[in-house]
LOVOFI-331164 format. One line per field, with one value per residue: x, y, z of N, C-alpha, C in turn; residue number from 1; chain. Coordinates in steps of 0.001 Angstrom, whole numbers, plus 500000, padded with zeros to 6 digits. Layout:
# residues N
n_px <- [X/...]
n_py <- [Y/...]
n_pz <- [Z/...]
ca_px <- [X/...]
ca_py <- [Y/...]
ca_pz <- [Z/...]
c_px <- [X/...]
c_py <- [Y/...]
c_pz <- [Z/...]
nr <- [NUM/...]
kette <- [A/...]
***
This chain:
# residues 308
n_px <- [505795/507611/509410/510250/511882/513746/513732/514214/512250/510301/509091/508520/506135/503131/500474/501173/502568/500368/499205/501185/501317/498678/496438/495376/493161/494045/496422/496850/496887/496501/496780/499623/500368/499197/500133/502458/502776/501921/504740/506620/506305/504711/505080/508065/507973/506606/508521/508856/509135/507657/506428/504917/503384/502219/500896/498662/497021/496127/494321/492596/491518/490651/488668/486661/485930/485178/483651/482077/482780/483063/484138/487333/489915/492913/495263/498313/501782/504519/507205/507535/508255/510349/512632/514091/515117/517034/515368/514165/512024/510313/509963/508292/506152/505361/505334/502872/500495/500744/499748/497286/495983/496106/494373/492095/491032/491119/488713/486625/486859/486534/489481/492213/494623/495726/498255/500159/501468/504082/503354/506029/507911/510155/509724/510885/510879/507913/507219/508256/506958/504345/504994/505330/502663/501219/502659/502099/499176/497588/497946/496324/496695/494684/494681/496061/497123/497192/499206/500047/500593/499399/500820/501425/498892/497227/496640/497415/497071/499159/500903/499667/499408/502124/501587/500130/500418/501429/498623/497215/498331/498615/495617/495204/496408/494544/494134/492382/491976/492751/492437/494526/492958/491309/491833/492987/492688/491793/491543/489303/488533/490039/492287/490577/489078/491700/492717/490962/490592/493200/494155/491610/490645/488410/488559/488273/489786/488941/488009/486945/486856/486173/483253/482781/483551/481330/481814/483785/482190/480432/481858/482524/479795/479578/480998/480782/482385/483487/483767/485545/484496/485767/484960/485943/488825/488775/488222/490100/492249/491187/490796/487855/486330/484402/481948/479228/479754/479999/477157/476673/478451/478259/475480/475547/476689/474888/472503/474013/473881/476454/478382/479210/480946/481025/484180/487078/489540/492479/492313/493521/495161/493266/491479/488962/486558/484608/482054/481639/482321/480022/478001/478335/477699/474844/473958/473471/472425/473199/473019/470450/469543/468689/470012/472869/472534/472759/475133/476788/476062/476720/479593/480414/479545/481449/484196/487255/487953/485994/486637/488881]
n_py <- [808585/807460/806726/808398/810012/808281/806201/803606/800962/798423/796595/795967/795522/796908/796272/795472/797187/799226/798528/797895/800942/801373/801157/798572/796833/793938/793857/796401/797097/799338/802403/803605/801653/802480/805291/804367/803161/805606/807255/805896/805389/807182/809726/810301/809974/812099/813483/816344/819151/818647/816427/816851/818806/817723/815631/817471/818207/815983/814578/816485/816343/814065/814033/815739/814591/811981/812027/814993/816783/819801/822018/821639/820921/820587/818970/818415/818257/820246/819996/817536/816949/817018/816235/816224/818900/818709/819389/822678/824166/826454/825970/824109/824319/826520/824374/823098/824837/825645/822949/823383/825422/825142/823040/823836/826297/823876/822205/823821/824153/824873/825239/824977/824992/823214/823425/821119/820375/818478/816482/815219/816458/819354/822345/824702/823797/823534/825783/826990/826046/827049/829763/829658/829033/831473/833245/832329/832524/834202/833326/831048/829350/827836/826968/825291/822574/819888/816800/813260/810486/810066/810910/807924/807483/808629/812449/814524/817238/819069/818288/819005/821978/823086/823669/826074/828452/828638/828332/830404/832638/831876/831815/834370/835439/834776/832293/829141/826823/823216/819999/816634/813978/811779/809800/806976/804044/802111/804391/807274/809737/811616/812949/815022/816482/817993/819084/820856/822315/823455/824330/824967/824613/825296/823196/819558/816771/813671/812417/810223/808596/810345/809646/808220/809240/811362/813831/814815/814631/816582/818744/819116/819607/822004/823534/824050/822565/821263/818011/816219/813253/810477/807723/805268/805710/805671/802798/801404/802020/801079/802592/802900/799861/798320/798524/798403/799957/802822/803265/803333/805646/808127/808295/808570/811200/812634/812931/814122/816694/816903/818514/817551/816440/814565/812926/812503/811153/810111/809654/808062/806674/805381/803904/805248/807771/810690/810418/807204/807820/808544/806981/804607/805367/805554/803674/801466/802289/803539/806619/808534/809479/812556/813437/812622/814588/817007/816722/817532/819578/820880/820467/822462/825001/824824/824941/826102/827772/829725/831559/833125]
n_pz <- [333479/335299/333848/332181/333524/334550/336619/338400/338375/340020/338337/335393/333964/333033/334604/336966/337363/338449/340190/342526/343001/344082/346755/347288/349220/349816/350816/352160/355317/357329/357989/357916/356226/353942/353739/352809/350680/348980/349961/349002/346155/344584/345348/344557/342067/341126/341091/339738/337930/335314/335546/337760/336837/334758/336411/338207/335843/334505/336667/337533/334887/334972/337134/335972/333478/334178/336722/336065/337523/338873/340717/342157/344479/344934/347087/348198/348883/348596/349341/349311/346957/345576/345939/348281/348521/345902/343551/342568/344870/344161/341447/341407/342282/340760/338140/339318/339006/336441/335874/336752/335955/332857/332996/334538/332090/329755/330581/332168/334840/338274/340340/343221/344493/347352/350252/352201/355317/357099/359608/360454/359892/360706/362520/361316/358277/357727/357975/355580/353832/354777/353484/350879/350693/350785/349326/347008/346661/345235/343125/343011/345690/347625/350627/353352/354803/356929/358061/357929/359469/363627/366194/368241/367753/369521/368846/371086/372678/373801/371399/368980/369528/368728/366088/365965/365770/363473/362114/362436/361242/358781/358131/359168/357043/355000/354261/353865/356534/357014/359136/358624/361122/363246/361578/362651/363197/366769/367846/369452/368772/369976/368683/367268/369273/370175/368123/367019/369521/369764/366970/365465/362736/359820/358751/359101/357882/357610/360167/361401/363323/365682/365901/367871/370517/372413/373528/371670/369247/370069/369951/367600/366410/367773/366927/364252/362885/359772/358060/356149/354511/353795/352324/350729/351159/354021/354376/353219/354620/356917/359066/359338/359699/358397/355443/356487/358943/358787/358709/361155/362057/360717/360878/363670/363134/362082/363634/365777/364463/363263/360648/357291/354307/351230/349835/347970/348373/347665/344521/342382/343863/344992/343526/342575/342413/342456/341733/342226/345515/346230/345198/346768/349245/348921/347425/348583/351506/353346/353167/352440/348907/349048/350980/350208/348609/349985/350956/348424/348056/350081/350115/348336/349235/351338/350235/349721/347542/346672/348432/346649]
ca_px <- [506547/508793/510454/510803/512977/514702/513562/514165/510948/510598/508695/508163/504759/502103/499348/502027/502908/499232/498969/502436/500955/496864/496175/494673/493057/494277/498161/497157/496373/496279/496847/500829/500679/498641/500870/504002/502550/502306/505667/507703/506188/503863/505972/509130/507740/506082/509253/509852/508263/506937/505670/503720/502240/501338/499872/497604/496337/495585/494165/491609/490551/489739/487279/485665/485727/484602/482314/481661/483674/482691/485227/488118/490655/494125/496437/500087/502961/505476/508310/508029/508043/511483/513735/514706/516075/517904/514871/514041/510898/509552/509778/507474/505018/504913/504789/501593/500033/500484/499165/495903/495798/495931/493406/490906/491135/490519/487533/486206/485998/487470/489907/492974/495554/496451/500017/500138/502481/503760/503632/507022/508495/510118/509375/511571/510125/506812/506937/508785/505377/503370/505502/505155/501106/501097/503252/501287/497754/496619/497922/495409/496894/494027/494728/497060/496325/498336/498904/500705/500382/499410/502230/501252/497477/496655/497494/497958/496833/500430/501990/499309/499654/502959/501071/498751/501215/501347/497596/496870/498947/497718/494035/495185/496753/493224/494149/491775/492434/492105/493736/494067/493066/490650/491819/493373/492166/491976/491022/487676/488307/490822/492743/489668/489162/493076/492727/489531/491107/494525/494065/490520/490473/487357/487329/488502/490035/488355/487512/485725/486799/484846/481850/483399/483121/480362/482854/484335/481153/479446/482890/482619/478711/479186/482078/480408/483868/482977/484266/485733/484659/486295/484395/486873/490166/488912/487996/491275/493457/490881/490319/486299/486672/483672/480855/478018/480420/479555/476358/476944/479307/477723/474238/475742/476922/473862/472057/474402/474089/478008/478413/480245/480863/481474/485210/487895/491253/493359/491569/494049/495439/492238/490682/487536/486228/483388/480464/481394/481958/478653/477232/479256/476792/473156/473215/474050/471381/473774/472985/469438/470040/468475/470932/474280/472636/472891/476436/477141/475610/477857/481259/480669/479966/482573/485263/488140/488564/484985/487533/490319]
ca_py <- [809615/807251/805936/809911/810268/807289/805365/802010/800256/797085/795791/796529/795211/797855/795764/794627/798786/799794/797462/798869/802472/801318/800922/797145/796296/792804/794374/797485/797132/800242/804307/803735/800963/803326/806143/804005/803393/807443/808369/805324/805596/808305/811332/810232/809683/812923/814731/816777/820427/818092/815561/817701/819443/816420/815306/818310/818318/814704/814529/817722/816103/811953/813719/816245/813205/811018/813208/815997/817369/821323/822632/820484/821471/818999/819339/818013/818854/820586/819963/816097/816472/818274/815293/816544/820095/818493/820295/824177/823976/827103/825638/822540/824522/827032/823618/822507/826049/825201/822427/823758/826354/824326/821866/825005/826050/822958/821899/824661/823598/825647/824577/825239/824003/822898/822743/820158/820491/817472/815914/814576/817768/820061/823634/825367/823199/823583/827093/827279/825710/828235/830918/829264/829119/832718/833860/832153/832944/834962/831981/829649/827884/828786/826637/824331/820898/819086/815265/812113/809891/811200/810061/807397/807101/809834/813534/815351/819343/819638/818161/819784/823061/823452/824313/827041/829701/828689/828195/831874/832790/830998/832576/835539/835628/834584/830629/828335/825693/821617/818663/815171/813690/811115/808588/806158/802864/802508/805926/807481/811476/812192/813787/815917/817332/818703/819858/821726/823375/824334/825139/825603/824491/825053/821606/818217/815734/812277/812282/809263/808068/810805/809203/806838/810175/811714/815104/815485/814640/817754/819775/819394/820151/823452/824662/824236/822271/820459/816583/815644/812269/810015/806085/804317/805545/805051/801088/800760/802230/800396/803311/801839/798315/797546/799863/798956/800668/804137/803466/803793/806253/808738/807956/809522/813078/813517/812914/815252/817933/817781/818992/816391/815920/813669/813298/810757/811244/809845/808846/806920/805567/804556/803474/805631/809394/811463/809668/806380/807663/809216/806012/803621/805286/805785/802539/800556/802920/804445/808052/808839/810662/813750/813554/812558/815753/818332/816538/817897/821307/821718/821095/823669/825728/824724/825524/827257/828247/830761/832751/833763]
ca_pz <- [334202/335665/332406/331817/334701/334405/337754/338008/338883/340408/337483/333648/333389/333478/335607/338480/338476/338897/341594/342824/343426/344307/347601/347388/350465/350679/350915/353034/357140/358293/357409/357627/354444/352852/353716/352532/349043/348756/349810/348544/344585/344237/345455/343884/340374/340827/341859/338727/337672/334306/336305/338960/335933/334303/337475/338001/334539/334553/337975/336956/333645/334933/337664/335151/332151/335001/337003/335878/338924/338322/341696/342533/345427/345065/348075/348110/349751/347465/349223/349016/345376/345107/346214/349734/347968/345211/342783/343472/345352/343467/340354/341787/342682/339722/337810/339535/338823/335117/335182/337026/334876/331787/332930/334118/330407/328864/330859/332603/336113/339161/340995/344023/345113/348920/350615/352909/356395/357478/360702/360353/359554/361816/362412/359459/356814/357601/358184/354459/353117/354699/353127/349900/350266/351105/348149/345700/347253/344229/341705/343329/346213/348660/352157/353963/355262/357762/357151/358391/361187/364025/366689/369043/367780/369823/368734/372548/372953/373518/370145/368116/369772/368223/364696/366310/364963/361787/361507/362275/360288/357541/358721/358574/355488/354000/353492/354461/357203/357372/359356/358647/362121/363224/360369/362730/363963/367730/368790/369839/368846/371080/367962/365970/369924/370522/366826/366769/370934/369284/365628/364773/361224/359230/358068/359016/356843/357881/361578/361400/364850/366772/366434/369308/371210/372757/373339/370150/368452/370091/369484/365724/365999/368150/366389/362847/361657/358635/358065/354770/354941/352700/352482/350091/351932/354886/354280/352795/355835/358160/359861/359189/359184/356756/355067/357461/360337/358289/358919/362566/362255/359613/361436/364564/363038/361570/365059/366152/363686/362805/358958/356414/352851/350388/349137/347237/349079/346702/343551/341814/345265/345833/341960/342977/341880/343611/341527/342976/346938/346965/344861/347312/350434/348888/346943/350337/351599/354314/353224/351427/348266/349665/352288/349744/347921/351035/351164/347376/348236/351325/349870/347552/349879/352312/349070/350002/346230/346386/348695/346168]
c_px <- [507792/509884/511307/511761/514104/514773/512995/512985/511306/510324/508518/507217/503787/500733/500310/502460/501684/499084/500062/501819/499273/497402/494955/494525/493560/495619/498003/496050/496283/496873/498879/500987/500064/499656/502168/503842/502796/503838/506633/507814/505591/504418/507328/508632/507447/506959/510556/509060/507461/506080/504638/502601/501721/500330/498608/496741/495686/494429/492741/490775/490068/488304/486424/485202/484726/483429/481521/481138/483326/484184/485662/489259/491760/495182/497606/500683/504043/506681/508403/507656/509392/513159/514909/515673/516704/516517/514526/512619/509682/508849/508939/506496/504633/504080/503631/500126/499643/499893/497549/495262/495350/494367/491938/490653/490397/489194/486627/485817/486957/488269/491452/493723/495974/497713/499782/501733/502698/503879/505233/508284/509353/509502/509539/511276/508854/506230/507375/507513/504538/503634/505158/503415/501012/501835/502314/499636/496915/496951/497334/496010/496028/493736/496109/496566/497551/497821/499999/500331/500785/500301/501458/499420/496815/497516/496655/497589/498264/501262/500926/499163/500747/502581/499978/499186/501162/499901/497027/497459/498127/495840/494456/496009/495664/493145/493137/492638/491588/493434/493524/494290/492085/490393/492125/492716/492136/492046/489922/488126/488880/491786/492056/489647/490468/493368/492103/490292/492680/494778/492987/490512/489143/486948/488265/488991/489850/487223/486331/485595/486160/483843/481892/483402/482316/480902/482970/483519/480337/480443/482526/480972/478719/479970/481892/481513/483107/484052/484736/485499/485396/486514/485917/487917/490047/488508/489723/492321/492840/490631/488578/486580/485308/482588/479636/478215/480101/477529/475907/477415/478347/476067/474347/475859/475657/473261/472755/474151/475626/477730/479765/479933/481545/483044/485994/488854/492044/492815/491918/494339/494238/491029/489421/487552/484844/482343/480599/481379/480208/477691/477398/478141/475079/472751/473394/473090/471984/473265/471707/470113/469928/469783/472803/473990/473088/474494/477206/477221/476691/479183/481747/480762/480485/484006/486106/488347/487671/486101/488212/489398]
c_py <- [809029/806847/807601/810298/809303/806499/803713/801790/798876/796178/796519/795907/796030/797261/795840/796390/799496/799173/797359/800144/802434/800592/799671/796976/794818/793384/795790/796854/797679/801447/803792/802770/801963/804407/805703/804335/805400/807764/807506/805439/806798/809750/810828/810046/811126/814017/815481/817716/819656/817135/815908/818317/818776/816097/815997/818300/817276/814641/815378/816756/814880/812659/814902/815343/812252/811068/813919/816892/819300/822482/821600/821313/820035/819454/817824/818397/818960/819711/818123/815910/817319/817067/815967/817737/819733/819247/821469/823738/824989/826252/824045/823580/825714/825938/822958/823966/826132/824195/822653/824614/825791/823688/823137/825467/825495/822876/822644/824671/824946/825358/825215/824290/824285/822376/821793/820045/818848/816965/815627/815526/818516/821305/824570/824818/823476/825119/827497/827238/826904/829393/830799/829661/830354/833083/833670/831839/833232/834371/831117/828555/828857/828098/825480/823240/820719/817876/814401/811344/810089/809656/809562/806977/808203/811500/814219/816659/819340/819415/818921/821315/823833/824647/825329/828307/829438/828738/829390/832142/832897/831912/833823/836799/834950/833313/830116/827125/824063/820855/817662/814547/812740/809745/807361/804844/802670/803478/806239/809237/812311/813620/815223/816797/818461/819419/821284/822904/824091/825411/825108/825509/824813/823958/820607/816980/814235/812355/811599/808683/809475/810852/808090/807845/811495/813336/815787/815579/815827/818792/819804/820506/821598/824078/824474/822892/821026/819115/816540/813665/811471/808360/805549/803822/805568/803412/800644/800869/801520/801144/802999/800766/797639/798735/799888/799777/802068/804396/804071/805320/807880/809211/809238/811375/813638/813651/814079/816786/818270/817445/817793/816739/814963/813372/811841/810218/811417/808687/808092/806062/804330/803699/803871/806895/809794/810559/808216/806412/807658/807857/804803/803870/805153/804284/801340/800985/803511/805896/808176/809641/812152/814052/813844/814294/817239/818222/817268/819103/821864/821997/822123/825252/826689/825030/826643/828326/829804/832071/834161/835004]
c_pz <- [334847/334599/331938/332193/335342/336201/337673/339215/339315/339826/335520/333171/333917/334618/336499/338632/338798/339962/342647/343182/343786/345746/347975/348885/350716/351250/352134/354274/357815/357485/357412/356259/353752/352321/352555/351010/348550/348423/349037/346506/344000/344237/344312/341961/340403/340908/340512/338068/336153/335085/336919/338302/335636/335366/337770/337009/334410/335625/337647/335898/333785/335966/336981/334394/333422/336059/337277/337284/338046/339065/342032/343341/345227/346013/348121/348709/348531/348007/349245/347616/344741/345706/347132/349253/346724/343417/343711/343932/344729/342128/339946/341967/341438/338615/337498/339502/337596/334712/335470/336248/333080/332158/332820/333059/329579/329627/331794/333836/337106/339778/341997/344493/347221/349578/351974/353997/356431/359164/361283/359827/360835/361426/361026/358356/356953/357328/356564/353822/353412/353870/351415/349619/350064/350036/346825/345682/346145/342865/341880/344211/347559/350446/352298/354777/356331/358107/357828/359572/362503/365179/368433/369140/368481/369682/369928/371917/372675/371913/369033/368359/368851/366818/364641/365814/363760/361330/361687/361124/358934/357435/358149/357241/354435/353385/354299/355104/357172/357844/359512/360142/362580/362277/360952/363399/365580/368087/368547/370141/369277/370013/367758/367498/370032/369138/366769/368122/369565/368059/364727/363036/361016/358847/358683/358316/358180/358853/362084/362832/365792/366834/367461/370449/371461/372532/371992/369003/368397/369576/368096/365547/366491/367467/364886/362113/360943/358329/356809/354765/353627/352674/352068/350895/353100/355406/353973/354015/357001/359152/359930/358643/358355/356372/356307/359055/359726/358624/360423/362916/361454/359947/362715/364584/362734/362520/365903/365546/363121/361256/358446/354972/352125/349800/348857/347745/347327/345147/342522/342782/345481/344436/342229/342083/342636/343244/342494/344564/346852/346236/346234/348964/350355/348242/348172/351463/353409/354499/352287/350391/348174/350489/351732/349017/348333/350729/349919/347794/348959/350891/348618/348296/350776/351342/349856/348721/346360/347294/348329/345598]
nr <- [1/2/3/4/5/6/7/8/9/10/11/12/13/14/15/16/17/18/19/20/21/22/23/24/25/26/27/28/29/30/31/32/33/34/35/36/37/38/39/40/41/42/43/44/45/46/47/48/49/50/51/52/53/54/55/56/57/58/59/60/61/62/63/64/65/66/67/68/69/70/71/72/73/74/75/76/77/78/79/80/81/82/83/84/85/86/87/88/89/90/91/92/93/94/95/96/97/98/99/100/101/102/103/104/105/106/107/108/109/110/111/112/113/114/115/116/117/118/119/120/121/122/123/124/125/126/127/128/129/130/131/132/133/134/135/136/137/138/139/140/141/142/143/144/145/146/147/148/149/150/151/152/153/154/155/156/157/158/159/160/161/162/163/164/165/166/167/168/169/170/171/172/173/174/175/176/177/178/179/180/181/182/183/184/185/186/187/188/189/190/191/192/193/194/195/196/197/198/199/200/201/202/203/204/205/206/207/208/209/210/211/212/213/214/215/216/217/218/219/220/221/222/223/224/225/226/227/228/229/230/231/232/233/234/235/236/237/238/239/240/241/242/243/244/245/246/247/248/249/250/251/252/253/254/255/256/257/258/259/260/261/262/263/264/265/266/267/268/269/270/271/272/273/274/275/276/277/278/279/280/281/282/283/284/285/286/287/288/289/290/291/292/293/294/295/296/297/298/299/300/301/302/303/304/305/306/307/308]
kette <- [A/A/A/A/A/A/A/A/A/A/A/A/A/A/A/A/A/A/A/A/A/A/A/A/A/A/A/A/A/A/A/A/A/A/A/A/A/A/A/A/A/A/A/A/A/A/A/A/A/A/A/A/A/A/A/A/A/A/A/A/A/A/A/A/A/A/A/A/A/A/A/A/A/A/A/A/A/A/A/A/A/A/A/A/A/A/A/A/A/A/A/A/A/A/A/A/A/A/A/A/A/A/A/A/A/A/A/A/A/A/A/A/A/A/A/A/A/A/A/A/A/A/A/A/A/A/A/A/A/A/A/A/A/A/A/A/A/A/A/A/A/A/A/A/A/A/A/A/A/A/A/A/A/A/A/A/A/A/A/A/A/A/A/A/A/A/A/A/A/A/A/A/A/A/A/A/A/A/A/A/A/A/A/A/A/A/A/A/A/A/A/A/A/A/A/A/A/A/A/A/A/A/A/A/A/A/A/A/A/A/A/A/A/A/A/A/A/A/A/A/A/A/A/A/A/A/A/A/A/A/A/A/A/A/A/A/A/A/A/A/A/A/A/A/A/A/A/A/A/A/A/A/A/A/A/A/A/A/A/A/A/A/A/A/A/A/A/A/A/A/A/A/A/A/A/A/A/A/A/A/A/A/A/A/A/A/A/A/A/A/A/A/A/A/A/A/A/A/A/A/A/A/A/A/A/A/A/A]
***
């Protein structure tokens, strides 16, 4: 895709560019290297209505081929795949419509797409995204995420307040809600709480650090919100600094009663797919397989897709 588009790489040997766009733990130290890899190779290769399709289509068919993924949800952010306006932003996201479409087709699985706000955004861009989800609601893009690092390690009531309008919104235009929060190293929940008070998501992306609090641990359990947990990428960003810290961590929600499931993040980022998270906790004997099995059950259905 990049040879397609004529982007000069830093190398022309296929190992040294897989290892260029993989999130190798010796090279990454925290959620911002991770991040970097993303936006510095991954968006820009991808930032081209062939590309995005390709991507979708691909993306769909390694975790059906690989396995035998049935519902798959892929969230992105359009507009960092449109080279800061210089492509139409429609025609990125029709793109990735075709290629979902295609892939559903070929291998018969279900699947939605998720727009992704960013942190790092202001108001008028983010609010463009929502407008975007909401237009193409009934072509399969069925929620919005919100994503980046959260500013200063702790995300404040007040700075996540901001996005409490848009996440109605969003609600009540029939999208499902999630936000990436609790991924970072040094914090104990402070985020997943000022999340859960402001904008009430249904689900969670990570929120591995509020098992460091007692609070935010019961917040998740009274307010149902469901965890996306996600082992791999969170070893690699260090947000869990080794597997037997899941044991701790993973140990606690269930003690609590807060709801989790199984997930990949980024499954090339991360050279994983669903069979190996959920292998990666029961053969380590973190999670019984009764237990990884509830975890299967749930994120089906926790699915934003059963919605549309």
């Amino acid at each position: 895709m990049a040879h397609q588009q004529g982007f000069k790489l830093p190398t022309r040997n296929y190992w040294e560019f897989v290892d260029l766009i993989t999130a190798n733990p010796s090279k990454v130290k925290s959620l911002d290297d991770y991040l970097k890899i993303l936006h510095t190779w991954t968006e820009r290769i991808q930032s081209s209505p062939l590309a995005v399709e390709r991507s979708v289509y691909e993306i769909i068919g390694k975790e059906y081929r690989g396995s035998r993924v049935e519902k798959i949800e892929l969230r992105f952010n359009p507009m960092k795949r449109n080279l800061k306006g210089e492509r139409d932003l429609d025609h990125i996201i029709h793109a990735a419509l075709r290629g979902m479409d295609r892939a559903t087709l070929e291998y018969g699985v279900e699947a939605g797409l998720m727009f992704c706000l960013a942190r790092e955004f202001d108001a008028e861009l983010n609010e463009i995204i929502l407008e975007k989800a909401i237009k193409y609601a009934h072509r399969g893009v069925v929620a919005i995420d919100l994503a980046g690092t959260e500013k200063n390690n702790i995300e404040l009531t007040e700075e996540v307040g901001k996005y409490a309008k848009i996440f109605q919104r969003a609600r009540d235009a029939g999208l499902g809600t999630t936000v990436h929060t609790g991924e970072t190293a040094n914090t104990a929940g402070e985020g997943v709480m000022a999340v859960i008070k402001e904008l009430k998501p249904e689900r969670i992306g990570h929120g591995v650090r509020a098992a460091y609090n007692a609070e935010a641990t019961k917040m998740l359990a009274d307010t149902g919100t469901i965890l996306e947990i996600c082992p791999t990428s969170n070893l690699n960003t260090r947000a869990v600094l080794h597997l037997e810290e899941y044991r701790y961590i993973l140990g606690t929600f269930q003690e609590a009663g807060v709801l989790f499931t199984i997930n990949t993040d980024g499954t090339y980022l991360c050279e994983t797919n669903i069979h190996r998270e959920h292998r990666l906790l029961t053969e380590s004997g973190i999670l019984s397989n009764e237990t990884a099995e509830r975890c299967r059950l749930l994120a089906f259905e926790a699915s934003f897709i059963q919605a549309r």
